[in-house]
C-alpha positions as MATLAB code, in Angstrom:
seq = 'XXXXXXXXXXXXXXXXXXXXXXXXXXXXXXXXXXXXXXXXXXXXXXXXXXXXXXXXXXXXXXXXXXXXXXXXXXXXXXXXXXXXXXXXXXXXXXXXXXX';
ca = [
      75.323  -59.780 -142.356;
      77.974  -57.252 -143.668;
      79.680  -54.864 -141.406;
      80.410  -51.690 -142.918;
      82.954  -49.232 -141.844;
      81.610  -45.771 -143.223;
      84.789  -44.002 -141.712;
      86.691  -44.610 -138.921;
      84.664  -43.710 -136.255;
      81.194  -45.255 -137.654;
      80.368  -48.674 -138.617;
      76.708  -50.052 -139.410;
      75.627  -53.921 -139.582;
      72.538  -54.576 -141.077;
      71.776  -57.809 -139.273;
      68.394  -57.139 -137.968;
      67.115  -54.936 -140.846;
      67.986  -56.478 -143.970;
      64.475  -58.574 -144.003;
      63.026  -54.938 -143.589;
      65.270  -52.713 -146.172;
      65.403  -53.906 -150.472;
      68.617  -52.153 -150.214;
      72.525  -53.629 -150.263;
      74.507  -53.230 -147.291;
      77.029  -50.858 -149.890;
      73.351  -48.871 -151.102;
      73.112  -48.337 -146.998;
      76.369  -47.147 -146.337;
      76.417  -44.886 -150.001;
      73.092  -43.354 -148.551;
      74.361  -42.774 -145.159;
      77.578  -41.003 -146.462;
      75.624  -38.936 -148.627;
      72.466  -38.024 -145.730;
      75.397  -37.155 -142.943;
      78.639  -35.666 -142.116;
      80.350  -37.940 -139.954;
      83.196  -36.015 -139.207;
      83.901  -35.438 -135.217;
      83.153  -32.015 -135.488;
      80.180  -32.134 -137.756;
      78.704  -34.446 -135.422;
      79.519  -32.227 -132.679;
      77.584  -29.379 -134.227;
      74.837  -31.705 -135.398;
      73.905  -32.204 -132.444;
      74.532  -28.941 -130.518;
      77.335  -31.138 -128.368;
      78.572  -28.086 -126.792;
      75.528  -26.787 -125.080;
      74.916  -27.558 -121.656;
      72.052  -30.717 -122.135;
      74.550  -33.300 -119.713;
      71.804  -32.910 -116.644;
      69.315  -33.659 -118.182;
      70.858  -36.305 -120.441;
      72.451  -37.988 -117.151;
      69.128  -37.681 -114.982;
      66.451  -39.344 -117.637;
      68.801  -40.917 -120.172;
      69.458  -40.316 -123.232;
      67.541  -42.234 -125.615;
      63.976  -42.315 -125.997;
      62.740  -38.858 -125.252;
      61.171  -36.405 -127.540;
      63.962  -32.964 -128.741;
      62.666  -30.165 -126.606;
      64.289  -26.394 -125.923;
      64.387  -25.543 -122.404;
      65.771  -22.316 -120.702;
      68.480  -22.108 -118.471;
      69.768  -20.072 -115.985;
      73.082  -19.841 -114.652;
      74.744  -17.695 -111.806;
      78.433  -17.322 -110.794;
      78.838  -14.568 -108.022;
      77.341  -11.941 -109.566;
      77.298  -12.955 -113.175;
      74.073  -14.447 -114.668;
      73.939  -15.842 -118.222;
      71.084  -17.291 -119.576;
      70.238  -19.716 -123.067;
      67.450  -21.787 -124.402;
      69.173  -25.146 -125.218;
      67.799  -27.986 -127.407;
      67.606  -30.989 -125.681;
      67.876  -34.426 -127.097;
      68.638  -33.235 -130.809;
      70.040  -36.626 -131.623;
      65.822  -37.897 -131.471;
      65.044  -35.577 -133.939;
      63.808  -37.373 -136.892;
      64.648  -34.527 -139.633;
      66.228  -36.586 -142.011;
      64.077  -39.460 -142.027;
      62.325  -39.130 -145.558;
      66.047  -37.054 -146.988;
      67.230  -39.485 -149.729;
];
């Protein structure tokens, strides 16, 4: 098993996959760098960070469940503001077959 740090933030072993995957740990990590911006902020926007998806992440969890938009409502005195958020974005398999 190698452990490799991609920045300094992100690290991936390939312990469990390597039997799976004819590609080197450094092949991994090259592809990785090249599929995804790992910077905090890039991240952030990835996956829409700043939207409000925390009741729904805290209430079901937050792996496991399949990206969905959902509208919300909210209401502060008189003020109402509403927004379709995207749920779960980090599920989203959009850059499975990117190489």
């Amino acid at each position: 098993m190698l452990s490799v740090w991609l920045n300094p933030l992100v690290s991936m072993s390939t312990l469990t996959a390597k039997k799976h995957v004819a590609l080197s740990d450094g092949e991994i990590a090259e592809k990785i760098k090249q599929l995804f911006d790992l910077r905090p902020y890039a991240i952030e926007q990835r996956l829409k960070l700043r939207n409000p998806i925390y009741v729904e992440t805290a209430r079901y969890g937050h792996m496991g469940h399949n990206p969905r938009m959902k509208h919300k409502v909210f209401r502060l005195g008189n003020e109402v503001k509403e927004m379709d958020v995207e749920l779960f974005t980090w599920e989203k398999l959009d850059y499975v077959e990117k190489d």
